[in-house]
N, C-alpha and C positions, 0 to 999 in steps of 0.2 A: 308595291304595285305601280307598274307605270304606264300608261297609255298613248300610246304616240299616233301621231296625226299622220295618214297616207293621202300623198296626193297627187292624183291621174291625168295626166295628161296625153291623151293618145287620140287617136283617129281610127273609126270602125268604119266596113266598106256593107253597103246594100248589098246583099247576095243577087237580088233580083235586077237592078240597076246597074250594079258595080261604080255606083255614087259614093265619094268618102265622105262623112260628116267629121268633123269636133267632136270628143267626148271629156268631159269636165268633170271630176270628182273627188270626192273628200270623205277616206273612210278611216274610223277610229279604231286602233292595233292597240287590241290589251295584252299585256305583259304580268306575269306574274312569279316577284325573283324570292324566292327561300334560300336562307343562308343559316344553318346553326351546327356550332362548333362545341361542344362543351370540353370539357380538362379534368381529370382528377387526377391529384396528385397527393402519394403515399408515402409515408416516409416510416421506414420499417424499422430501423435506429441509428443512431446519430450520427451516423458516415454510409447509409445506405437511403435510395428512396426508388418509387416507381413513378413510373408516367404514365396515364390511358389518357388517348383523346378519340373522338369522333365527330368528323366534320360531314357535312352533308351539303352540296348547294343542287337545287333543282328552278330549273325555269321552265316558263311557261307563255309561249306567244301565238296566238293565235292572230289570224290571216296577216302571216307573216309574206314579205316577198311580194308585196304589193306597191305601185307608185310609177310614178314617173309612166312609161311606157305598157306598165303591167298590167291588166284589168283584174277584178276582183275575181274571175276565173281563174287566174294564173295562182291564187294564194293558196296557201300550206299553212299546217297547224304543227309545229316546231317546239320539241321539250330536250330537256338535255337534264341529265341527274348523273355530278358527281361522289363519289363519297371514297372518303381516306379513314382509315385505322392506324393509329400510331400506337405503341408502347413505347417504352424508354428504360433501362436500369440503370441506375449510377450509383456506385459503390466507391467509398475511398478509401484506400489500402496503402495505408502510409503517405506517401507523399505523391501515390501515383493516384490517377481516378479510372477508372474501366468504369466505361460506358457500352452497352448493347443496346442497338435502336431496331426498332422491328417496323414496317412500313406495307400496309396496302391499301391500294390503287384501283378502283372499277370508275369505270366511266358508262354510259348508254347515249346514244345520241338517236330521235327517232324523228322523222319527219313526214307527216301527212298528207295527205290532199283533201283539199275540202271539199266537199260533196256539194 
């Protein structure tokens, strides 16, 4: 969990006037990072084994896109979830090794507006 400090500095204009004022602020962006990978590994007999893994990373930041110039209008609510499947076989056949690796990939990226 990490929470990061946004901080605003911009100029907003009177509709009525069209006077600019200074606008000054300080708004707190929570993050939240998930990461888990586990491994099993199989070993079917004594010159052969398997590999499974599955990783996952997902974040999560809310009123992202905020600071400096941006007012807390301009923020988005921003998640992103990786995840990988691996296999593996290794066999060793005399002095050679054959290996077969199997590999996927999905990613999502999605980004909000905050209401």
């Amino acid at each position: 969990m990490v929470d990061n400090g946004s901080i605003i500095n911009a100029v907003t204009i009177d509709p009525g006037t069209l006077a600019t004022k200074p606008f000054a602020g300080i708004l707190t962006t929570p993050g939240r990072f998930t990461n888990i990978s586990p491994r099993v590994d199989y070993q079917l007999g004594q010159n052969h084994t398997l590999m499974f893994r599955y990783g996952i990373t997902h974040s999560d930041v809310r009123d992202n896109g905020i600071g400096g110039f941006d007012l807390i209008s301009r923020g988005y609510h921003s998640q992103f979830t990786n995840q990988t499947v691996q296999a593996a076989d290794t066999a060793l056949i005399g002095p050679a090794v054959n290996e077969t690796r199997f590999q996927y990939y999905r990613s999502a990226t999605q980004a909000l507006a905050t209401a």
